[in-house]
BALOKE-966005 format. One line per field, with one value per residue (C-alpha): residue number from 1; x negated, y negated, z. Coordinates in steps of 0.05 Angstrom, whole numbers. Each point is the difference from the previous one (the first is absolute). Layout:
<atoms>
setor = c(NUM|...)
east = c(X|...)
north = c(Y|...)
up = c(Z|...)
</atoms>
This chain:
<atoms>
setor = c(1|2|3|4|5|6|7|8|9|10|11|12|13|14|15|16|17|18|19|20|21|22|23|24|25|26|27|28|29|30|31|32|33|34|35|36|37|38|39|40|41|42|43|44|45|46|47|48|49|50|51|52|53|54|55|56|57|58|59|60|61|62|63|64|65|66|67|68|69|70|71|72|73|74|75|76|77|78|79|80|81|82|83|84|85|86|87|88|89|90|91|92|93|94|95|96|97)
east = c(-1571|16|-17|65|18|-8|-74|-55|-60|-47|54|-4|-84|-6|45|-34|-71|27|24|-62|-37|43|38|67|45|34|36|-58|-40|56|55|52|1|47|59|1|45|-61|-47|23|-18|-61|-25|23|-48|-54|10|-10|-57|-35|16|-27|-58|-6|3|33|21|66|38|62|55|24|50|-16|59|-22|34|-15|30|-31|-62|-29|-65|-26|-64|-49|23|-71|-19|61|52|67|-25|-59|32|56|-57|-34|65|17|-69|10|66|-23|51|-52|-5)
north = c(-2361|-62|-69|-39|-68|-32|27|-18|45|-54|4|84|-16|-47|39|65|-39|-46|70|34|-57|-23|58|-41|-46|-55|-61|-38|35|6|-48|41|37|-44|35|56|35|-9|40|60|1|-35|65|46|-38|-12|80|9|-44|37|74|-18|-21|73|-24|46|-64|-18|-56|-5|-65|-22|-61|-21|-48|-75|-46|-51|65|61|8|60|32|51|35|60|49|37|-74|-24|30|-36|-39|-28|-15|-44|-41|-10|-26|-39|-36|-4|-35|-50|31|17|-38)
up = c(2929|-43|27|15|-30|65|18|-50|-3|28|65|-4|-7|50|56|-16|10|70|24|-8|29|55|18|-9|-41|25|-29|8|-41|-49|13|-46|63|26|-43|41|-54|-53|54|-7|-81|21|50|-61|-48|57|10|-75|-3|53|-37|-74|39|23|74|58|31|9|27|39|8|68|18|69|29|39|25|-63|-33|-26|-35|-52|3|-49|39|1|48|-7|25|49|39|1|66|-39|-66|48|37|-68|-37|66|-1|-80|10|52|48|61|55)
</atoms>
């Protein structure tokens, strides 16, 4: 898969790596997150990443709605179920209470 214009590899490098450590991406750790269209290349790339790195682990994008608006996640589901990865990108979004 070809890197796209809009993600550099150090982006690709750096989700692939916040992934592995965190278990999720959120548009704090990468605030071109907050395109939501620009995600979904991002999670192909991150996906990439993680497979010429010979790793088994893959990632999944979910778009959780708020009432600020919605918000997108990109998580581990080896790490999080769906539940999880919402409280995470709640608490990651300063929308908790």
């Amino acid at each position: 898969m070809e890197p796209t214009e809009s993600i550099t590899r150090a982006q690709k490098k750096e989700g692939a790596n916040k992934l592995l450590e965190l278990g999720y991406i959120t548009e704090r750790e990468e605030p071109a997150m907050m395109d939501k269209d620009w995600c979904n290349d991002f999670l192909l790339q991150v996906n990439d990443e993680l497979r010429l790195r010979s790793l088994t682990k893959r990632a999944v994008l979910a778009k959780f709605n708020y009432y600020m608006g919605d918000g997108v996640i990109i998580y581990d589901p080896a790490v999080m179920n769906e539940t999880d990865a919402k409280r995470k990108l709640r608490y990651a979004l300063g929308f908790h209470k």
